[in-house]
C-alpha positions in Angstrom: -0.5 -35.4 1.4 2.1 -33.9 -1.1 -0.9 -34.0 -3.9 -3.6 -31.8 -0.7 -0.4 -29.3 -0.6 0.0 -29.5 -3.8 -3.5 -28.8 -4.8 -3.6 -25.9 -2.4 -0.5 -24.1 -3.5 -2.2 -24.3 -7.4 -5.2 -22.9 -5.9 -3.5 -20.3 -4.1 -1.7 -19.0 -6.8 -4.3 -18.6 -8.8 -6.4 -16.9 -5.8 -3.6 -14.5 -5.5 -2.6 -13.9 -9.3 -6.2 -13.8 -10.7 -8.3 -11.8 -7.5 -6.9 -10.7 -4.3 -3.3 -8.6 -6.2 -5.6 -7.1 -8.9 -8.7 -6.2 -6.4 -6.2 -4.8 -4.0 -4.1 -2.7 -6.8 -7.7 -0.9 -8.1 -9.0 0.1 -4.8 -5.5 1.1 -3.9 -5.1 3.3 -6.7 -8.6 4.8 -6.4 -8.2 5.5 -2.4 -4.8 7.4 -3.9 -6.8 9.8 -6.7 -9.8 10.2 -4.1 -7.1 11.0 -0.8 -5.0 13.4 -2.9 -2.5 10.7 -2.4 -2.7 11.4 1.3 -0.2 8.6 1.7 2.6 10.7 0.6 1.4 14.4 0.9 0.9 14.1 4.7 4.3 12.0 5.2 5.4 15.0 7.8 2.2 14.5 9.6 3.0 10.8 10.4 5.6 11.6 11.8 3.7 14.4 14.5 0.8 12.6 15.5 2.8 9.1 16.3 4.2 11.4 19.4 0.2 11.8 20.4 -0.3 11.2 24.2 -3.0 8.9 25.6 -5.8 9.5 27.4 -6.7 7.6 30.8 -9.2 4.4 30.4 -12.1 3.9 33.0 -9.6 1.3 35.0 -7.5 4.2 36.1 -4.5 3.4 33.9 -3.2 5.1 30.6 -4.5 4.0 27.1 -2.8 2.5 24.4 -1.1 5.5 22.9 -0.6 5.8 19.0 3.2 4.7 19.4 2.3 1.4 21.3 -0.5 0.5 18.6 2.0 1.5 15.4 4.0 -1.1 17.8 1.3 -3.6 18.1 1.2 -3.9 14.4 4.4 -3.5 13.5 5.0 -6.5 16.1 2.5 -8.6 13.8 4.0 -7.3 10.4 7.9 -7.5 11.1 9.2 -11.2 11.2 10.2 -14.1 9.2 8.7 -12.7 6.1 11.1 -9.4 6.3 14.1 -11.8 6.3 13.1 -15.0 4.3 10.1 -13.9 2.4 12.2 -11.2 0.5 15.4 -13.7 0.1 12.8 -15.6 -1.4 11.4 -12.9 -3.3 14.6 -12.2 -4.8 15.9 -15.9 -5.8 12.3 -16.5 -7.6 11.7 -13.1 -9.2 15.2 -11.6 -9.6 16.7 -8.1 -8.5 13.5 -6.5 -9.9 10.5 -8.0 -7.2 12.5 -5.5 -4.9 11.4 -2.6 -7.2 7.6 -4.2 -7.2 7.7 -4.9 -3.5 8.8 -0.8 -3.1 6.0 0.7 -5.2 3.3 -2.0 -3.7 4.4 -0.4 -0.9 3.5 3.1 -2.4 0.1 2.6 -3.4 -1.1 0.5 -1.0 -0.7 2.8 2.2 -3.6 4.4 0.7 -5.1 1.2 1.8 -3.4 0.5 4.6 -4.8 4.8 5.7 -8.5 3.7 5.0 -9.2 0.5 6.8 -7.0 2.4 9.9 -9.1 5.6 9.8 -12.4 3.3 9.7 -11.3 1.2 12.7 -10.4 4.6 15.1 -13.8 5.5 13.9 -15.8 2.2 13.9 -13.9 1.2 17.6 -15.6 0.3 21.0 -15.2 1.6 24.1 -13.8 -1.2 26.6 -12.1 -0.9 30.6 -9.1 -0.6 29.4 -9.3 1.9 26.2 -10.4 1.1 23.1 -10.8 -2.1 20.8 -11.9 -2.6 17.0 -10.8 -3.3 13.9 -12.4 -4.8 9.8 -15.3 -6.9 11.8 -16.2 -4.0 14.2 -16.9 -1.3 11.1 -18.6 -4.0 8.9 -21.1 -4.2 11.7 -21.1 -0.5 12.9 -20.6 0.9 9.4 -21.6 -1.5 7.0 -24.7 -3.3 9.4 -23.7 -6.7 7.9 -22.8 -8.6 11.0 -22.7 -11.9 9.1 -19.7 -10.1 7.4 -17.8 -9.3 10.7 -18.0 -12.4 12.5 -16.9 -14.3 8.9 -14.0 -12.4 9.0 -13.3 -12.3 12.7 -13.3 -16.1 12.9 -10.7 -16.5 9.3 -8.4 -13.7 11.2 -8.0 -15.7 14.3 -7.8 -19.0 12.7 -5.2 -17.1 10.5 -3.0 -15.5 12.4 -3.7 -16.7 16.3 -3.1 -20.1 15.6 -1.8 -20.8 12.1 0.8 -17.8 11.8 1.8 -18.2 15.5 2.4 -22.1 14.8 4.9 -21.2 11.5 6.3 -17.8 13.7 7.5 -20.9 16.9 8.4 -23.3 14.1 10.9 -20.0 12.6 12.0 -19.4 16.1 13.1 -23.3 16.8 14.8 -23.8 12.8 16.9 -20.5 13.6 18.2 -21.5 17.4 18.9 -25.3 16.0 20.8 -24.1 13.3 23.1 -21.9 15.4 23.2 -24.9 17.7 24.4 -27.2 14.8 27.4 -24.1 13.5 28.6 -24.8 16.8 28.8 -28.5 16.8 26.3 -29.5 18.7 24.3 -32.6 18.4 20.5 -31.7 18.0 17.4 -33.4 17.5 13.9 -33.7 18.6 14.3 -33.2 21.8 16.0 -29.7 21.4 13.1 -28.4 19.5 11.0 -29.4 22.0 12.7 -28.1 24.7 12.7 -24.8 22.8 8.7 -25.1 22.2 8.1 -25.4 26.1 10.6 -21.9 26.7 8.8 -20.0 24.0 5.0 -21.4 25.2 6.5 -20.2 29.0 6.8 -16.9 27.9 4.2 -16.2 25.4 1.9 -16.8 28.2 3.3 -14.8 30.9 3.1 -12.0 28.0 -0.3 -12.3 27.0 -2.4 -13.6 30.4 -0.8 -9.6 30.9 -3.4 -8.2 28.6 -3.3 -5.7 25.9 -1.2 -3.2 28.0 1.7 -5.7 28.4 1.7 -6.7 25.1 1.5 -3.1 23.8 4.7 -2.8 26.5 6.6 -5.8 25.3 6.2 -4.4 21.5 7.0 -0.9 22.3 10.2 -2.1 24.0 11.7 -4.8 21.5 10.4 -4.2 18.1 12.3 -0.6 18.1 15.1 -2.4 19.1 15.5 -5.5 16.8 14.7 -3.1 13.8 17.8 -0.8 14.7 20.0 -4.0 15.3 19.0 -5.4 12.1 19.1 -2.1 10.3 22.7 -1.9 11.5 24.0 -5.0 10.4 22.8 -4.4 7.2 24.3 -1.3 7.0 27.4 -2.4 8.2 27.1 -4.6 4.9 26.2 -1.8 2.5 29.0 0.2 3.2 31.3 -2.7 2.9 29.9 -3.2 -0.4 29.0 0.8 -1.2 31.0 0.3 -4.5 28.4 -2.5 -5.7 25.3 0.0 -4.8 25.0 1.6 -8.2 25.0 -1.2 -10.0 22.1 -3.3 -7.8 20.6 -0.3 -8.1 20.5 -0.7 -11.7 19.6 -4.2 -11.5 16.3 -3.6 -9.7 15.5 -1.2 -11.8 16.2 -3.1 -15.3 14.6 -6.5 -14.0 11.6 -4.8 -13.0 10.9 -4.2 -16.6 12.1 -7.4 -18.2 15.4 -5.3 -19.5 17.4 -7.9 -17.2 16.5 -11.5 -17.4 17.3 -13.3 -14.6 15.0 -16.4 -13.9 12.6 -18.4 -15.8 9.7 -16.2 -16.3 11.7 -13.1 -16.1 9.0 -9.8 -16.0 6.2 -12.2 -14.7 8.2 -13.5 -12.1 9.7 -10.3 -10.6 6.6 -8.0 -10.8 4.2 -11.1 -9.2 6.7 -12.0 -6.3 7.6 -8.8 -5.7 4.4 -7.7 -5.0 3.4 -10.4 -2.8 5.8 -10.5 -0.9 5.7 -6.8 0.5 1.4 -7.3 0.5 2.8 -10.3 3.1 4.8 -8.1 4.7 3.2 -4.9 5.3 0.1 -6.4 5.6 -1.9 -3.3 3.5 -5.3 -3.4 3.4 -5.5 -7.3 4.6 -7.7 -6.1 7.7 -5.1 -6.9 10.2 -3.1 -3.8 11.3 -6.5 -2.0 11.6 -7.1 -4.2 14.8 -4.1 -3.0 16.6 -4.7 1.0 14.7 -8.2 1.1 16.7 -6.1 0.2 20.0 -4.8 4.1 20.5 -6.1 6.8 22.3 -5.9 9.8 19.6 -8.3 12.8 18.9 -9.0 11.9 15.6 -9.0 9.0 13.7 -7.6 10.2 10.7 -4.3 10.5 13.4 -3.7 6.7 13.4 -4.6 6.3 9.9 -1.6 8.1 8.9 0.6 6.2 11.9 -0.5 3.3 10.5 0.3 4.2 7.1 3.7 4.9 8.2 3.7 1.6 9.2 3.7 0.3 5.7 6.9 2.3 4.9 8.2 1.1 8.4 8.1 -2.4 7.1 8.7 -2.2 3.1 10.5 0.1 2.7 12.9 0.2 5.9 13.2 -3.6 6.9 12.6 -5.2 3.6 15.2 -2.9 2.2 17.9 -4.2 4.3 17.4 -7.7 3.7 17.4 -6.7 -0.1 21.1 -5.1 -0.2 22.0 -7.8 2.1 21.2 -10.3 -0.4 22.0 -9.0 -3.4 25.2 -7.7 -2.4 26.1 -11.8 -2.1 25.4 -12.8 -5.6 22.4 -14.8 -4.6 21.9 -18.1 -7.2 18.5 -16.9 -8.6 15.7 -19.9 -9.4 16.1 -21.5 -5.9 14.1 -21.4 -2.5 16.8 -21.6 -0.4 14.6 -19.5 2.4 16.7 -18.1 5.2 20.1 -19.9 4.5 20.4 -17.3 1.7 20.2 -14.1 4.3 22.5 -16.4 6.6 24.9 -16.8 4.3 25.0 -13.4 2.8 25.7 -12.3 6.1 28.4 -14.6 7.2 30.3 -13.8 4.1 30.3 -10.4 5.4 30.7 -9.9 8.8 31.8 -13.7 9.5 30.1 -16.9 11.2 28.9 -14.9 14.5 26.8 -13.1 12.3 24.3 -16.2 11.7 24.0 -16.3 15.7 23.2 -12.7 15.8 20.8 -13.5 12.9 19.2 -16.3 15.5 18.9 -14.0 18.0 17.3 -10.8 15.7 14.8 -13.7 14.3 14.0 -14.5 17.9 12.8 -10.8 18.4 10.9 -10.8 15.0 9.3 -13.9 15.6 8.5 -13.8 19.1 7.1 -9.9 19.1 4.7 -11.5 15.9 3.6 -14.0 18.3 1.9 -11.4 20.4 0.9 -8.9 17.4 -0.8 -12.0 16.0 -2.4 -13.1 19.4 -3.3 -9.8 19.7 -5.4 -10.0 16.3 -6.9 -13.1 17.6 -8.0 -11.7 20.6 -9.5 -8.4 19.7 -11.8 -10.4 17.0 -12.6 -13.0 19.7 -14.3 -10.3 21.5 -16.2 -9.6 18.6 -17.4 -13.3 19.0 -18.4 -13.7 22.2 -17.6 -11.6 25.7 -17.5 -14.7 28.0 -14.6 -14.4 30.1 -14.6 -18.4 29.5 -14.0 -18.3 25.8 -11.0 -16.2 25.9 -9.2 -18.3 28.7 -9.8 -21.5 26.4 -8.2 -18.9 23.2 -5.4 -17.8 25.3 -4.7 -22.2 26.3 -5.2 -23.2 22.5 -2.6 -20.2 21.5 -0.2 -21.9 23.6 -0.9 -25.3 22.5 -0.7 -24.1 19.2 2.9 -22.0 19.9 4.4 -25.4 21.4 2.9 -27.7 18.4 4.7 -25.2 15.9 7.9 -25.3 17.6 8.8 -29.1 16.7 6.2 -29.7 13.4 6.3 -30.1 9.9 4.3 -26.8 8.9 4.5 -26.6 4.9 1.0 -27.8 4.3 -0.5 -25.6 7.2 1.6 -22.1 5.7 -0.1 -23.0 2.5 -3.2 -23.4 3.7 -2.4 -19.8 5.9 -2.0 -18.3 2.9 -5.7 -19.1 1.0 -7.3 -18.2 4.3 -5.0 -14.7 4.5 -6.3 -14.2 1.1 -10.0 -14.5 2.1 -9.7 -12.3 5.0 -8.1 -9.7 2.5 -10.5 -10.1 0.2 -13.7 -10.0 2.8 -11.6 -6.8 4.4 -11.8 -5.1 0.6 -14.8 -5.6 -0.1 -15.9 -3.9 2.6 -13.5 -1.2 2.2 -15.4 -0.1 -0.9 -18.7 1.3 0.2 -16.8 2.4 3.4 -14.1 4.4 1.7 -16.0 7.7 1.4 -16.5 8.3 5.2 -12.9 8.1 5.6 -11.9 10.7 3.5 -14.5 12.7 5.1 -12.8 12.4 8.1 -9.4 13.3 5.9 -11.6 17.0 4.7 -12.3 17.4 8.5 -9.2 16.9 9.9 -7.1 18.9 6.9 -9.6 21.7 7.5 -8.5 21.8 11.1 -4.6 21.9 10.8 -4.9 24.6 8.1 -6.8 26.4 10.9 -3.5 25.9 13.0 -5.7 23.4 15.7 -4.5 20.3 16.5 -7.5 18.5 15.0 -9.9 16.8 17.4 -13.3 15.0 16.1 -16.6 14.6 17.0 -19.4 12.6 16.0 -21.9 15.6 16.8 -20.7 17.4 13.7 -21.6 14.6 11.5 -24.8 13.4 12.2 -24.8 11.1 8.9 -22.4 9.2 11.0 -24.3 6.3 12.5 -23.3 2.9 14.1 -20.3 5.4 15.7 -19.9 3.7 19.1 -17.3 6.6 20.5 -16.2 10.3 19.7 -18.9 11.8 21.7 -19.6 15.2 23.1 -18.4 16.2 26.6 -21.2 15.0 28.1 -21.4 11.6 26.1 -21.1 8.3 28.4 -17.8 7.9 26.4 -16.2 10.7 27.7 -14.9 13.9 25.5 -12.7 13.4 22.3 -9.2 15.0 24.0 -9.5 12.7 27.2 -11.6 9.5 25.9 -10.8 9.8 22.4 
């Protein structure tokens, strides 16, 4: 077993170093140049359109509104990786992957715009709004369904049962490690215990549907971000004297200037990077599935949400675990994982702080549950309609939750990762051909605001535009842009 995992890790690395990284940076930078580096210019606008108001589906009730899918996603995106993939980050690369992880950050959200554009565009009318994502515009847009239901089966694999299996597993290592501060004797049966709570709720959550899971995100990922957010400011400005001088360290790592692992510029520039493409999840083809959710009048509107995403993530989140850990002069060359953040914390704000740690990685955890489900489910669809099939998906996501809780997961998080990096890579691919329509959409919908309109699409002004399932006229079965789209 430890020569499969490590087999796979060597294969991994080597996916991730040689391919996915370098394919992801070029297209990146290339959807930056052809965008007018719309990921930054129209920053402001991000922050407009995520107010949007949804429309009403044909069962009566509201849509998903651009907040609640931003939420969605950011529900998938923000969890253990935020807290131990950056601690890890640091330790193996050094004070400089934090200065990689930032600028990944920068140039991918021209990524992370495109494939979010595409879905709004590329997405399906269903009874209760909308639903699409990567394997719904490589069969609308790129008429290669052979593409779309590769991807949609490695995405749910991925992140409906895998991901949600290491997410339960994070959720039961946290609460018995508070349990054992305290001095209380755990064992098996604790994790177990804890699986069958977590499999309880997960599936009062997501037999709910879309609307209660778009609900449930709205409601708790705003509010473990600003508890985490405050506890790590608490820990700046406790610290505010060290800032310059991390500062510096980022900065000097980065480029080698600072040596402080084996490896050195190597090892800060490729950890840093993959960590925040873990983390944000940029042009991976997941976000888009929870992007093509919301109920907006054009699609370049959640493009730019979801690009805000990206910064929500990186650049907010990550940031905090970052000072946090480097403010506790972190021993570098280890993989010490989430003990690192712990301790940093504790030697902070004191030995509660690792509980309220527990209970912030319950919230990060449990909201990428349903983010993750969500991804699953969306792609299932794609697969098959029968009301059948997604009642078995919806059993085996709780099977899978409780399993996690209690096993052994390193050689199933290694495998995750290959099978992450195929569904990127797939997602890419077909970003490339696809790419032009969406800055189309950017001409159209920067045309309109320089008007002074709030800018509203629709497909009968671009008859090139096939495979375009929604955005009709007035008189369309779909409805009219303002009120269906």
């Amino acid at each position: 077993m430890d020569a499969l995992n490590d087999g796979i890790v060597t294969l991994n690395d080597a996916f991730w170093t040689f391919l996915l990284i370098p394919l992801l940076l070029v297209l990146a930078v290339y959807f930056t140049v052809r965008s007018g580096v719309v990921q930054l210019r129209l920053l402001p606008e991000m922050f407009r359109v995520i107010r949007s108001q949804p429309g009403i589906a044909p069962d009566g009730k509201k849509e998903i509104s651009s907040f609640q899918a931003f939420a969605i996603s950011a529900a998938a995106r923000v969890g253990t990786g935020n807290i131990v993939g950056v601690a890890v980050a640091i330790t193996l690369g050094g004070p400089g992957a934090v200065f990689w992880m930032w600028l990944m950050a920068m140039v991918v959200g021209a990524a992370s715009f495109v494939e979010s554009t595409l879905a709004q565009l590329y997405k399906v009318p269903v009874s209760t709004g909308f639903r699409g994502g990567p394997a719904y515009y490589m069969l609308h847009g790129l008429k290669q369904r052979w593409m779309g239901v590769l991807f949609a089966v490695v995405i749910t694999v991925t992140f409906a049962f895998v991901f949600n299996s290491v997410q339960a597993n994070s959720i039961a290592d946290s609460i018995v490690g508070s349990a054992d501060s305290l001095g209380f004797t755990t064992g098996h049966g604790l994790e177990i215990a804890i699986g069958a709570a977590l499999t309880l709720v997960t599936g009062l959550v997501i037999f709910g549907g879309v609307r209660r899971i778009a609900h449930v995100a709205q409601t708790l990922v705003p509010f473990m971000a600003i508890i985490y957010i405050l506890l790590g400011l608490v820990v700046v400005g406790m610290n505010i004297e060290q800032v310059p001088a991390i500062l510096s360290d980022i900065v000097a790592s980065a480029f080698g200037l600072k040596e402080f692992v084996t490896g050195g510029l190597v090892a800060a520039i490729m950890n840093g990077m993959r960590r925040g493409m873990f983390s944000n999840e940029a042009g991976m083809g997941s976000a888009p599935n929870a992007g093509a959710t919301a109920s907006v009048t054009h699609p370049v509107k959640q493009g730019l949400v979801q690009t805000l995403g990206v910064y929500f993530d990186t650049l907010l989140v990550c940031s905090v675990t970052a000072f946090i850990v480097l403010m506790s002069d972190p021993t570098y060359g280890e993989d010490a994982g989430i003990a690192v953040t712990q301790g940093a914390l504790a030697a902070n704000l004191g030995s509660w702080s690792v509980h309220a740690l527990t209970i912030i990685m319950f919230l990060l955890s449990f909201t990428s549950v349903l983010g993750n489900y969500y991804y699953g489910e969306s792609n299932l669809a794609f697969l098959s309609a029968k009301p059948g099939v997604m009642t078995g998906y919806r059993v085996l996501v709780l099977v899978m939750v409780f399993f996690g809780s209690f096993a052994p997961l390193q050689l199933v998080w290694n495998m995750a990762d290959v099978s992450m990096g195929v569904m990127a890579t797939i997602n890419l691919i077909a970003l490339a051909p696809l790419c032009g329509i969406a800055f189309i959409l950017l001409r159209d919908y920067t045309d309109q605001r320089r008007r002074g309109i709030d800018p509203v699409f629709s497909r009968d002004n671009y008859p090139q535009l096939t495979g375009v399932q929604c955005w009709g006229s007035e008189s369309d079965e779909y409805g009219s842009p303002a009120t269906r789209s």
